[in-house]
N, C-alpha and C positions, 0 to 999 in steps of 0.2 A: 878573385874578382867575379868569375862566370857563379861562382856557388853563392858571394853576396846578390847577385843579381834575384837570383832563382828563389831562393827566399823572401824576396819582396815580393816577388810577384805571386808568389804564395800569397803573403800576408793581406794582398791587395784583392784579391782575387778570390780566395777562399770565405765563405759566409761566416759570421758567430754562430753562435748556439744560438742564442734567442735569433734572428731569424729565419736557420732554419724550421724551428719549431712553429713560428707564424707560418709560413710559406709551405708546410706538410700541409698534403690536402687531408680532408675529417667527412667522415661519412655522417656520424652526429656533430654538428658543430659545437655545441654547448658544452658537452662532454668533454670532447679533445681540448677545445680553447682552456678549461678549465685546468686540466695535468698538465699544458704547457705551461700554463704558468706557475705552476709550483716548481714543472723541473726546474726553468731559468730563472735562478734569482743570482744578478752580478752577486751582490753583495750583503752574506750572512750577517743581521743582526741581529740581538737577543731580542725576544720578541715581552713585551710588559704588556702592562691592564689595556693600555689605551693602545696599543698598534695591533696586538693579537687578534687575527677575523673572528668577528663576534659568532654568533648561533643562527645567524640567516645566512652567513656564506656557509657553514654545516650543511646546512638544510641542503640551501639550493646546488651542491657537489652530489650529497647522497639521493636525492632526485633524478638530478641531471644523469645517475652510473645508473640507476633502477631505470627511468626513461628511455637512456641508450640502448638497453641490453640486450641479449640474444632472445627474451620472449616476447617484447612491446615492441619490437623493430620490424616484426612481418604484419601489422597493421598499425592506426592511426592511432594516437592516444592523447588527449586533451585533459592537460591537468590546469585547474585554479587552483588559489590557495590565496585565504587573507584573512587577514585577522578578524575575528568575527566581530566584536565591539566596534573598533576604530573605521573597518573597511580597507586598512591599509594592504597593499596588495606584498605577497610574499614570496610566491611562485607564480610563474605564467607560462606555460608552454602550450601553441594551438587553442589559448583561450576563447577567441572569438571563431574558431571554424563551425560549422553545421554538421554537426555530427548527432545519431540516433541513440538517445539517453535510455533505450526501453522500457522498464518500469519506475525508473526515475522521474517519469511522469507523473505518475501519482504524486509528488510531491509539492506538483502544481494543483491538481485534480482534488486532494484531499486539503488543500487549505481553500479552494473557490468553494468545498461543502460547506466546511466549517464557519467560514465567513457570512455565507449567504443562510444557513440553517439554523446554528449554531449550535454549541455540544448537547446540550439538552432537549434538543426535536427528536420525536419518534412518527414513525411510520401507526399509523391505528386501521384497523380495519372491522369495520361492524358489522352486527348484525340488526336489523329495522325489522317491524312486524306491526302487527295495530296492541292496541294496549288491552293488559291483560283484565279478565273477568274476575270475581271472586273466587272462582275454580281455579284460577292457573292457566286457565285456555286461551289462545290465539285464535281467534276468527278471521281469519286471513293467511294471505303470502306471507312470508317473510321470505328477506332479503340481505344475502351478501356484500358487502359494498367494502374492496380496497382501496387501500391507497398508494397501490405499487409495492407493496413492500417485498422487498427482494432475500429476505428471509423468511418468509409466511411457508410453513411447513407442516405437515400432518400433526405432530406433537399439540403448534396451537391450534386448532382445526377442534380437536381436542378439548383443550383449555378453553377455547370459544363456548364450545357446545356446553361444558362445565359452567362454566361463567352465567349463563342464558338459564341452567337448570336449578343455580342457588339465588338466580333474581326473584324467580319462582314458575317459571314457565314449565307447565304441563304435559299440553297436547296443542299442538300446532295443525288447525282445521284448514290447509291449506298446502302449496308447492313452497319448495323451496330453490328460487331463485336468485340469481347470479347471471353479471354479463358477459361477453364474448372477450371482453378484453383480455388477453394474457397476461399483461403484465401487471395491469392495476388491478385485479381482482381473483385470480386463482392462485395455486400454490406456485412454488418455486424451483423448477424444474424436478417434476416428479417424477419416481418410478416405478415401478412394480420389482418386485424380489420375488422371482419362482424358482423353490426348492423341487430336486426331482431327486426323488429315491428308489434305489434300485430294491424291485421286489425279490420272488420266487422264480425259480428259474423259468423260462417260459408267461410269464404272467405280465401284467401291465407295473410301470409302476407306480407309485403313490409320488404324487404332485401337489405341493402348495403354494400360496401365493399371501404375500403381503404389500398392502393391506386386502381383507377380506371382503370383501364387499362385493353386492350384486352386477357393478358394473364391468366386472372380470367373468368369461366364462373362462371353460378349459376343456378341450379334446384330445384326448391320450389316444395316440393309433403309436406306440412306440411298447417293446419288451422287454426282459431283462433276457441275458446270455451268459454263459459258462466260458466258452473257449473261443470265441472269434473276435477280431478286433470290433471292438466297441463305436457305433457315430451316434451320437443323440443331437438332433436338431429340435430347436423351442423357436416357432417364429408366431408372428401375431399379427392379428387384422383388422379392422372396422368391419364390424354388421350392421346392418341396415336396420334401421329404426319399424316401427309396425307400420307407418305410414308408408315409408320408402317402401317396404316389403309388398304391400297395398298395391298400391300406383305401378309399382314391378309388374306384379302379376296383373292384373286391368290391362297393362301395356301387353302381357305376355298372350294373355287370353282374346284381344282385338282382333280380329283379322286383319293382315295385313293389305292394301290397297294395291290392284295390279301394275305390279315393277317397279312397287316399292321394297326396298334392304328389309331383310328378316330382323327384327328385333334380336339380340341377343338375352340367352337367357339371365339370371339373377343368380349372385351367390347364394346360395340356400343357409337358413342359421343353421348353427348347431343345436340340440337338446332345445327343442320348441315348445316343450313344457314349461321348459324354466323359462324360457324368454319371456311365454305368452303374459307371466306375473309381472312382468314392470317394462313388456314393449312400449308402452305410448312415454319409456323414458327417455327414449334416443336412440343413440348410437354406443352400443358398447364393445367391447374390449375381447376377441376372442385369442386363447391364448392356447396355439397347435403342438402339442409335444410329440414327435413322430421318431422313427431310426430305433437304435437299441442301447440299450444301457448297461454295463457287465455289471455282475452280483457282487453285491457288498458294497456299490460305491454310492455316492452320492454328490450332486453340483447345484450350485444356485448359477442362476441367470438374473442379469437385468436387463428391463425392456421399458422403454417409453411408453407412456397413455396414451399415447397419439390426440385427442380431444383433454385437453388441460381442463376448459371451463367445466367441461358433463364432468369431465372426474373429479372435479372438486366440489362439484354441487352433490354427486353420490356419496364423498367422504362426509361433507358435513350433516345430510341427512343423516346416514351410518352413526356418525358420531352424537349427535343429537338422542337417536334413539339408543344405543351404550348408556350416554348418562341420564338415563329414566323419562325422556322426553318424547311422547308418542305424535310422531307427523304422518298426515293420511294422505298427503299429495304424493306429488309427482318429484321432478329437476327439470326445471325446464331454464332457456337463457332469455333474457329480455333486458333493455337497458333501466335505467333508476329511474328516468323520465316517467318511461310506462307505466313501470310498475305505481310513481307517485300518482299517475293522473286516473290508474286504475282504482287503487284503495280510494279517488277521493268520490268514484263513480260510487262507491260502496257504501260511505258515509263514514270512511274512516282516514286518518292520516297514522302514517309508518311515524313508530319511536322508536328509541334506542333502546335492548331489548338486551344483550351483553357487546363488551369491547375488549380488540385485545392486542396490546402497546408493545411495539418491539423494545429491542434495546436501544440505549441513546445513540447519537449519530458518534460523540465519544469513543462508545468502546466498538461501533461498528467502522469508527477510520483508524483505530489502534488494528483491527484483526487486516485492515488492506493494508496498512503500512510496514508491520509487523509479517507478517506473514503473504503478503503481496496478491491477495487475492484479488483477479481481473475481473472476476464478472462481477464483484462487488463495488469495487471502484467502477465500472463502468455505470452500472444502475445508480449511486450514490449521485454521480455528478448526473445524469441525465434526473433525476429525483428534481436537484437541487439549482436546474432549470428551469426545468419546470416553475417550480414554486416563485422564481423571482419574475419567472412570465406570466403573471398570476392564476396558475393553475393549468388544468389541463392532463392530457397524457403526457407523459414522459418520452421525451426523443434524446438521440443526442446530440441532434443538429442544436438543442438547446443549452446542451450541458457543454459545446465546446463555446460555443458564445459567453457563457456565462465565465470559463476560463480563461477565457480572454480578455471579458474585460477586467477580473481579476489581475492579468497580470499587468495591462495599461496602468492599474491604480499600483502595483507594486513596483512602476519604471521599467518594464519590460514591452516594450514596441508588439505590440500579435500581428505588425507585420513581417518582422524579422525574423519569426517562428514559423514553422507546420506542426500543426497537432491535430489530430481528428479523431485520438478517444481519450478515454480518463485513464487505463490504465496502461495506456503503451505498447500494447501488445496489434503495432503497428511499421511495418518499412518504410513509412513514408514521414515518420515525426522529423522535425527538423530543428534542434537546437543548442546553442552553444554552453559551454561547460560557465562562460561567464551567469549567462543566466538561473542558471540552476542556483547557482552563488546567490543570487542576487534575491529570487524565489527563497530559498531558506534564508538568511537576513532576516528577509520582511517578514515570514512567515513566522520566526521563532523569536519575535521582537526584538530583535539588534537593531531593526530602523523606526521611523517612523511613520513608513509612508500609506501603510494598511492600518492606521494608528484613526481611524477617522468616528462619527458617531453611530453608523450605521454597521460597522462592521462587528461580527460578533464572533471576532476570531480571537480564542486564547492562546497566547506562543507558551502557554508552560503545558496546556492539553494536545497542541500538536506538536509541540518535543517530546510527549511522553507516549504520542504513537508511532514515533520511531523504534524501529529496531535496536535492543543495546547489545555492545560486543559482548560476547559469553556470557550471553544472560538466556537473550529472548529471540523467537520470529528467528527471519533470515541470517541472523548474525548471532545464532544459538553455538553455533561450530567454529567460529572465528573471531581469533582477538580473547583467546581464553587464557592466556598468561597470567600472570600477576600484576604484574605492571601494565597491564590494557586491560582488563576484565573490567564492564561499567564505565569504562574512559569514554568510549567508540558510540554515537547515535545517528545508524544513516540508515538509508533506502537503498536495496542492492538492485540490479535492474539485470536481469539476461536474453538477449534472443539469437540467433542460429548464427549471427556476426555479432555480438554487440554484449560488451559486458560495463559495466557499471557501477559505483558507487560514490556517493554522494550525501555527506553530513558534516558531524561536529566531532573535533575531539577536541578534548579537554583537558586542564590541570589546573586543581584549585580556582582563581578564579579566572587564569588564560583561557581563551578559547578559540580555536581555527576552523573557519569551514573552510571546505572542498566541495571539491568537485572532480572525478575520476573516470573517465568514458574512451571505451577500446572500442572503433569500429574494423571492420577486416580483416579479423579473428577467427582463423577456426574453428571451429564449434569445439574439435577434442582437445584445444588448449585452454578450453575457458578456465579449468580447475588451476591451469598454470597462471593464466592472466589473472586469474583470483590473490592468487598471493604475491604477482609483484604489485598488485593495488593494494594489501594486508602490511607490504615492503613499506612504501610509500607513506601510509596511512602512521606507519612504527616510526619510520625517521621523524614525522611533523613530532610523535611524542617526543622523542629524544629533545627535538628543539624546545620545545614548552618546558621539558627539566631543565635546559641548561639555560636559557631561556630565565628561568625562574632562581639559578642555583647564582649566575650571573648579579642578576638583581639583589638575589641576598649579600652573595661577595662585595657590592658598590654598594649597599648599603650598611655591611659590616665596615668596611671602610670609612662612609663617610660618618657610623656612630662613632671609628677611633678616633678620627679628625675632630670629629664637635668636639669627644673629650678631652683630645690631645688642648684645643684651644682654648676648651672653658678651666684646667689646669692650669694655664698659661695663664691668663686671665686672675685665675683666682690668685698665682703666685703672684703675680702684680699686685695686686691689690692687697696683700699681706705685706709684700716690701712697703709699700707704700706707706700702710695704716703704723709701721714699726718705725719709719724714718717720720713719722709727724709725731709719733709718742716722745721719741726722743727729743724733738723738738719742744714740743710741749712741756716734757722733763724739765731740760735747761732754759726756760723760760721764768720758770716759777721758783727755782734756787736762787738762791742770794751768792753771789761772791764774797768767800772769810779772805778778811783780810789778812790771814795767816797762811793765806794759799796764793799771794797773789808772787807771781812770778819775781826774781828779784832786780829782773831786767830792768822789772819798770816803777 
């Protein structure tokens, strides 16, 4: 009796399996809920077409174990995931938190260019002058005039001066100016490249610099050496223009007024021969190579113009006279204004004299998206403010308005957001994995809500400036399998917390976007955080085959079914058509009355 007792009170007492498995506490909940239910099933049945978990509980297991695991667990991780067509949601984990997408931005950034620009705008920048003689001559200034472009580079500088010399221009009687602006008118963050080579033992050594031009000096106080440790120091300065120099000394030479401060004296140039040839051109470029340099070696350095505008008013001169075009002025800076109100003092008006077109805004959002260039995304979207502000310099207090309201017309609130550039390469962005979703959608036509007449956005030209797995850009090195190579089109994003990835994979005509954002990440786990998002990225494929192999199986099925029935069918209708012949048969025979039974 006492052993029946104690056994009930067992039975009474003691939990199932299923609920201890609920009532285990889960440090990922998703995860654990998920194995608890596989372990407790009361009752094994054979699983067929219609009860077996189709290929989104697949997905969302292998997820939910990549999400849980030992490298996305020491910071935040925000995955979407839906069907790119439908919108149907497929995965959601942390969808709506505010997390820092980093260069993922761009993905916003480069579809507010393309919309407000459109792929075939270029950047142009001219050259104005008065109109040519019968000689070939310019009787006048001519003039510089950009328009921001954030590629404008020595090469076309170049090509300009070419351009200007097969229109047919000569000899230009006049300065060649340019204005202060840096961004809308000079080149694109320039440098100078100075080679120093080690001479003879004891001796100076031999220094070059590109590009060559007079607005670069050079003062060598540095030698070459055999046995001691080697320091070569290359640093550079600003000299004072003839005028500056002028006004120095005037100041220097005044006597100064009783218990008035001593004037301090003036840097002196260097080599005042050379200066004296093109002082009234500014300020130019001295370039100090001092220390020692051991035998046999040799180093380039780079160094800044410090004056952007004078250096590109001296390049273009330079380049002007290379390709056979003789200019007798000066470089001097003045804005268009002047300069127009100046020629009209003259009795001449500024024409178009050569132009020179960058590349379309096309393959200039393929190189940011592709290869994730920030300062070109930054300049693009500040560009492509500008212009719908109509005109002006370039900011980017302009190009994040312009983003924004981009994304208001894509459904995306810009007050639910922080952005404050175009390329992300900021701590303070603030945006959810759903949005980004929501941004490629619109952006890569799966909606219709950037679908309007004023937009001049193509979704097959900003799909094709994404990154593709083991192709191209960021995602040259990843997803290079067989089975993923050219599946994969997304925009990767990194900064010192924060990793990212964000696109489309595909199969045939399936397609899923995501959305993939680690914040709180180590910086030396990124290459790990990389490949549980590469993890992730492979499960969605797996779903799209089976996905796709499913679809074939229900539809191999339902072709056996139609012929199962139209068999069925046509047997019917063979019985059928043989029991009326026969009918028909004995209709049209005569009864012999030699056959007629004798019963009757």
């Amino acid at each position: 009796m006492r052993a029946l007792v104690l056994f009930l009170a067992l039975a009474v007492g003691w939990p199932t399996a299923a609920e201890a498995g609920r009532a285990r506490p889960s440090r990922r909940a998703r995860a654990v809920k998920g194995s608890a239910r596989r372990v407790v099933t009361p009752v094994r049945r054979a699983r067929t077409a219609a009860t077996a978990p189709g290929p989104e509980s697949f997905l969302r297991e292998a997820l939910d174990a990549i999400w849980a695991g030992r490298i996305l667990r020491r910071g935040v991780t925000a995955v979407y995931v839906v069907d790119a067509r439908t919108g149907e949601d497929i995965y959601s984990v942390h969808a709506d938190d505010k997390i820092n997408p980093a260069s993922n931005v761009k993905l916003v950034s480069t579809a507010t260019v393309l919309d407000l620009l459109g792929p075939s705008w270029r950047y142009t920048t001219r050259l104005f002058g008065p109109a040519l003689d019968r000689a070939g001559v310019a009787h006048g200034n001519v003039y510089l005039r950009g328009s921001a472009d954030p590629t404008f580079a020595t090469a076309n500088i170049e090509d300009l001066a070419r351009a200007a010399a097969a229109s047919g221009v000569k000899r230009v009687e006049g300065d060649v100016i340019l204005s202060d602006h840096v961004l809308r008118d000079t080149l694109s963050s320039p440098r100078i490249a100075i080679k120093v080579t080690a001479g003879q033992a004891n001796k100076p050594p031999t220094v070059t610099f590109e590009p060559n031009i007079p607005y670069i000096q050079v003062h060598i106080d540095a030698k070459t050496i055999t046995r001691r440790r080697a320091r070569l120091v290359v640093d550079s300065q600003l000299l004072p223009t003839a005028g500056e120099a002028a006004a120095a000394a005037v100041a220097v030479a005044t006597p100064a007024a009783p218990g008035a401060q001593p004037a301090a004296a003036p840097a002196a140039a260097i080599s005042s021969a050379a200066a004296a040839a093109d002082a009234y051109d500014g300020a130019r470029l001295l370039i100090k190579v001092t220390g020692t340099i051991k035998q046999g070696k040799s180093y380039t350095y780079f160094r800044s113009v410090r004056l952007r505008s004078t250096f590109t008013g001296y390049l273009l001169r330079e380049a002007l006279r290379t390709a056979g075009v003789e200019v007798t002025g000066r470089v001097r800076l003045a804005e268009f204004d002047a300069y127009t109100a100046e020629a009209a003092v003259a009795g001449w008006l500024p024409v178009e004299l050569a132009r020179h077109r960058s590349k379309s805004v096309e393959e200039l959002v393929a190189r940011v998206n592709k290869r994730s260039t920030n300062w070109l995304a930054d300049r693009l979207l500040m560009t492509a403010g500008a212009e719908f502000d109509g005109g002006g310099l370039p900011s980017m207090k302009k190009g994040v308005e312009a983003m924004h309201r981009w994304l208001e017309k894509s459904g995306v609130k810009a007050a639910d957001i922080v952005l404050d550039t175009g390329s992300g390469l900021s701590h303070k962005t603030q945006i959810t994995a759903r949005h980004l979703v929501t941004v490629l959608r619109a952006a890569a036509g799966f909606t219709s809500r950037v679908a309007q007449p004023k937009s001049l956005l193509d979704p097959s030209i900003y799909l094709r400036s994404l990154a593709v797995g083991g192709v191209d850009g960021t995602l040259r090195g990843r997803f290079r399998s067989e089975g993923m190579r050219g599946r994969v089109v997304a925009k990767t994003g990194t900064l010192r917390d924060s990793v990212a990835l964000s696109g489309f994979v595909t199969r045939d005509e399936d397609v899923l976007c995501f959305a993939i954002v680690t914040n709180g990440n180590n910086w030396n786990a990124r290459g790990r955080v990389r490949r549980e998002h590469d993890q992730m990225v492979l499960a969605m494929q797996h779903y799209l085959e089976a996905r796709a192999e499913r679809r074939s199986a229900l539809a191999a099925a339902e072709t056996r079914r139609e012929a199962a029935r139209a068999a069925a069918v046509s047997q019917e209708t063979s019985d059928a058509a043989a029991v009326s012949d026969s009918i028909e048969v004995m209709s049209v025979q005569p009864v012999r009355p030699d056959r007629v039974p004798a019963a009757l």
